[in-house]
FIMIRO-401322 format. One record per residue (C-alpha): x, y, z. Coordinates in steps of 0.05 Angstrom, whole numbers. Layout:
<rs>
        X        Y        Z
        X        Y        Z
...
</rs>
This chain:
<rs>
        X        Y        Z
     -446       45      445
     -394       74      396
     -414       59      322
     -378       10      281
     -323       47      234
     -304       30      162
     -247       49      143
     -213       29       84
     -143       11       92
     -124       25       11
     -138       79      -37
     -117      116      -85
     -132      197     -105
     -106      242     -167
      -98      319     -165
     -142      356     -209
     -107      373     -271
      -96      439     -248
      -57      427     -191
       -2      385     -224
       54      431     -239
       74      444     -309
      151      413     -299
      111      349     -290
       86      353     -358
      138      385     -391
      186      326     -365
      135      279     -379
      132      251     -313
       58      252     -292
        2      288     -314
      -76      284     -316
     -110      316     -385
     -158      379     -377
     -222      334     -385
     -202      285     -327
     -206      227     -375
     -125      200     -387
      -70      201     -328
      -12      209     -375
       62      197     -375
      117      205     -430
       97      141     -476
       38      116     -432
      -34      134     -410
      -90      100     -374
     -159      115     -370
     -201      146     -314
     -245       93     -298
     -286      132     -240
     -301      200     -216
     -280      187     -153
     -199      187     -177
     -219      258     -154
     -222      290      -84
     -295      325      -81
     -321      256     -125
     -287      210      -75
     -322      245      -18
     -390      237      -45
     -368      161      -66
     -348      154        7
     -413      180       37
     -451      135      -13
     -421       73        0
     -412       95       82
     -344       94       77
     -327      140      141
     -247      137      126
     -195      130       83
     -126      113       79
      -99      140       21
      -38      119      -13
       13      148      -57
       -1      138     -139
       47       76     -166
       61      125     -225
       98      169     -184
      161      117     -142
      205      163     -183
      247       96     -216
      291      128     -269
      285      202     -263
      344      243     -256
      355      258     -185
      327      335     -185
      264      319     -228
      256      250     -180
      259      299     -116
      213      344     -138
      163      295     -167
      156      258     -101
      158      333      -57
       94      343      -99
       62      275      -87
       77      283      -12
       60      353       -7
      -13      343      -51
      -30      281       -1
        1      324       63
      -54      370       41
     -107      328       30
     -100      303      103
      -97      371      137
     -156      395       93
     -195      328      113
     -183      298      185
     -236      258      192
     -237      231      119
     -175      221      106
     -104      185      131
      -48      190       77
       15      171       66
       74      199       38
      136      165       -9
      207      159      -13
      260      131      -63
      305       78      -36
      362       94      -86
      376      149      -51
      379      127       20
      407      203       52
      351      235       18
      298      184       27
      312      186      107
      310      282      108
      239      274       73
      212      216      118
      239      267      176
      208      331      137
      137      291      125
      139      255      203
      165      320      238
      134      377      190
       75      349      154
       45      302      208
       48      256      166
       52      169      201
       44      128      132
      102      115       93
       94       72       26
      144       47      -15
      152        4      -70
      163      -71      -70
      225      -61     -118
      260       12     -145
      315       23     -187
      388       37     -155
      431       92     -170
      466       48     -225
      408       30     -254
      401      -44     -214
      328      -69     -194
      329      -83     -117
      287     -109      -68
      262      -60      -23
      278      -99       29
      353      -92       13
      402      -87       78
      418      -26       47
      359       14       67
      364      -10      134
      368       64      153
      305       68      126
      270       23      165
      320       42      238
      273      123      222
      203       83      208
      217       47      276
      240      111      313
      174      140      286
      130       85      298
      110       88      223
       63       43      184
       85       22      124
       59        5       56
       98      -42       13
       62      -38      -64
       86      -61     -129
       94      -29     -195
      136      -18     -252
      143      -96     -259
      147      -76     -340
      210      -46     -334
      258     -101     -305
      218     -167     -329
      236     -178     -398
      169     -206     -416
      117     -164     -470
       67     -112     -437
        5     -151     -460
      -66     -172     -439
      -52     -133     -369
       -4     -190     -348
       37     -147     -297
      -22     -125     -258
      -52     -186     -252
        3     -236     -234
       69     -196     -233
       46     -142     -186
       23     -204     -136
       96     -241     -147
      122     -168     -137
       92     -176      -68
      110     -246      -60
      193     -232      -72
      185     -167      -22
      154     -214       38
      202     -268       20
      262     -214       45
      229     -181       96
      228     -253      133
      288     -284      124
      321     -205      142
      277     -216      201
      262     -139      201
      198     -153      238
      230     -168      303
      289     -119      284
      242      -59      278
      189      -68      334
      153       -9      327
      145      -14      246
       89      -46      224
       85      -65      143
       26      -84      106
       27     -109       44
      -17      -88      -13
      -67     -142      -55
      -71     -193       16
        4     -207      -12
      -31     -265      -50
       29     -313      -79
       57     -305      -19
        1     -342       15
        2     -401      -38
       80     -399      -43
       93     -412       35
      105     -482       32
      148     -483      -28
      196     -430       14
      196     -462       81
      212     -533       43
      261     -497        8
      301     -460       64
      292     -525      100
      324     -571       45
      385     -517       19
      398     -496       84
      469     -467       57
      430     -415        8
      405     -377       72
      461     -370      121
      444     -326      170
      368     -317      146
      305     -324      186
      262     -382      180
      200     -367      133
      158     -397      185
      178     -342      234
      146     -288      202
       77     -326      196
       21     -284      235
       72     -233      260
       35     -178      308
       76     -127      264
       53     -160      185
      -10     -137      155
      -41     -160       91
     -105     -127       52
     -164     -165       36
     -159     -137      -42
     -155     -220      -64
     -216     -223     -105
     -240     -294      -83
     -265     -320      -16
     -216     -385      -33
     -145     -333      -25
     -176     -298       33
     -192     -362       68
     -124     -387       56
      -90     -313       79
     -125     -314      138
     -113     -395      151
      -37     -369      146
      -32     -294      180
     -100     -296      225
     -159     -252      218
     -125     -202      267
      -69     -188      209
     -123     -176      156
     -146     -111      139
     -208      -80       89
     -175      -55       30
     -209      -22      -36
     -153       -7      -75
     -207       44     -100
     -221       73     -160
     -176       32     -199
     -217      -24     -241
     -178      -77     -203
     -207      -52     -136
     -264      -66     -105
     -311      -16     -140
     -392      -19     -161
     -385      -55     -225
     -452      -95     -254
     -398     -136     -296
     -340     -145     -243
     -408     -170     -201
     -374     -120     -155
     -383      -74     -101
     -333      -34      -37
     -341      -93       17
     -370     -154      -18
     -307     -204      -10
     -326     -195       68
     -392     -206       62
     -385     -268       19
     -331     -290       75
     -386     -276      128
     -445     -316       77
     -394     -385       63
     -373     -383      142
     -299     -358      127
     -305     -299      184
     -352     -271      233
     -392     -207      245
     -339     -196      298
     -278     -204      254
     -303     -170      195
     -313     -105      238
     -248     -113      254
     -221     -115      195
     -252      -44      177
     -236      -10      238
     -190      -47      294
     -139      -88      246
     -134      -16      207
     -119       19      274
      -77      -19      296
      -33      -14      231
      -33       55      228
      -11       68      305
       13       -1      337
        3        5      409
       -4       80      401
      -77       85      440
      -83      153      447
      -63      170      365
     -123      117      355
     -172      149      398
     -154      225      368
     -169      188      293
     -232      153      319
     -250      229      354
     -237      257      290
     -280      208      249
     -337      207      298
     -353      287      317
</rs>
């Protein structure tokens, strides 16, 4: 009998300083300091909480905690929102070329994904072909809200990137939808981490709210979205938006009903919740098939071996398993089957050549 898989469906990696190019510092885009310990940016830096930001570290984090795969994501820091156009193009060629490398280096360890910039919707669509067609590349992320070319905040799910989405179908794509950069478009103070923990998961929220009343899920068959952090408000906020679509019907005029979009084949959400209370209500809503493992790894807010977070890379399924929330069964999905079928739909043989890959 074939071996269980875990594969985790979120995670994060940073170049070694010295394969950042100089521009990126000199522009003060993005940059990691010669002693690994800051990721910088022009007027901002964040510690490295854990080794394993780092490619050879994460491998030996993987292989300790049996981690046999990894989907790895683009870094927030680097959606590109209010660059000048060149400097924004090559920032993002560098992301997608460092993670395009990182998969061809690593088959069996890792699946990444590359990024666009919805402002520019011409561009965004030549370097989703260049990644699919040149790069082998199948995971495109993208932010839950960017900045427009005159300097608007928009949804992602804006009908103007429908071109977007018309390449992810014809590509059979998954897609990442992950929020950031809350700071720069809500006018509140940057203080006690407030747009990490509660923007970022109403950042989520306002992206799912679009995507279902556009009704790109049955649009776009063959795209398949997941959202980062189990999309938690939107989880607690779907009553408030199915009694409100219901009771101002003449504020969504040709929009799909919320309720539509409820445990869609094509939705996926992350386990990354924290508490066994939001996963039990994300799965109550969306169904354990739409649920997927995800670390969010090696960020502090992941799930990462912490004596003080009382933390560890798989314990919000275990506790699920312990209080009765899932099974055995479902929780093996969840690492392996409900990942698969994200990445490649009904793509069987693009599952088995991963699974191939993983296994020999």
């Amino acid at each position: 009998m074939t071996r269980k898989l875990r594969i985790n469906g979120h995670s994060h990696l940073l170049p070694y300083p010295e394969q950042i190019p100089q521009f990126m510092k000199d522009k003060g885009i993005f940059w990691v300091d010669k002693d690994k310990k800051f990721m910088l940016q022009k007027n901002w830096k964040r510690p490295v909480t854990d080794s394993s930001f780092f490619l050879n570290e994460k491998l030996a984090w993987m292989e300790h905690f049996k981690i046999d795969h990894a989907v790895v994501l683009n870094l927030s820091q680097l959606y590109g929102n209010g660059l000048r156009l060149e400097e924004m193009k090559q920032a993002l060629r560098f992301q997608n070329d460092f993670n395009a490398k990182v998969q061809e280096d690593h088959p069996s360890k890792f699946t990444c994904g590359f990024v666009v910039h919805p402002g520019f919707v011409r561009g965004a669509c030549w370097e989703i072909e260049r990644c699919v067609e040149e790069l082998g590349m199948r995971l495109l992320c993208l932010p839950t809200h960017y900045m427009d070319t005159i300097g608007t905040w928009r949804c992602i799910f804006d009908e103007e990137n429908e071109p977007i989405f018309e390449l992810a179908n014809k590509y059979n794509l998954a897609v990442e939808i992950h929020p950031y950069d809350g700071e720069k478009f809500i006018k509140l103070e940057n203080t006690s981490w407030r747009f990490h923990l509660i923007w970022m998961l109403a950042q989520c929220a306002d992206a799912y709210h679009f995507l279902s009343l556009n009704g790109y899920y049955d649009k776009y068959p063959n795209m398949r979205i997941c959202f980062a952090h189990g999309g938690q408000l939107a989880q607690m906020n779907l009553g408030r938006r199915v009694q409100g679509f219901d009771g101002r019907p003449d504020l969504f005029e040709g929009k799909e009903h919320p309720r539509k979009a409820v445990g869609h084949k094509n939705i996926f959400f992350d386990t990354l919740v924290h508490d066994t209370g939001s996963l039990d209500l994300l799965i109550k809503n969306q169904g354990s098939g739409q649920v997927l493992i995800g670390l969010d790894d090696p960020y502090p807010l992941g799930e990462m071996e912490s004596d003080k977070q009382s933390s560890y890379p798989g314990k919000i399924l275990d506790l699920a398993i312990d209080r009765e929330i899932i099974t055995e069964n479902e929780r093996d999905a969840m690492w392996e089957n409900n990942v698969l079928q994200w990445l490649f739909g009904n793509d069987d043989k693009r599952k088995k050549d991963l699974i191939d890959k993983i296994i020999t």
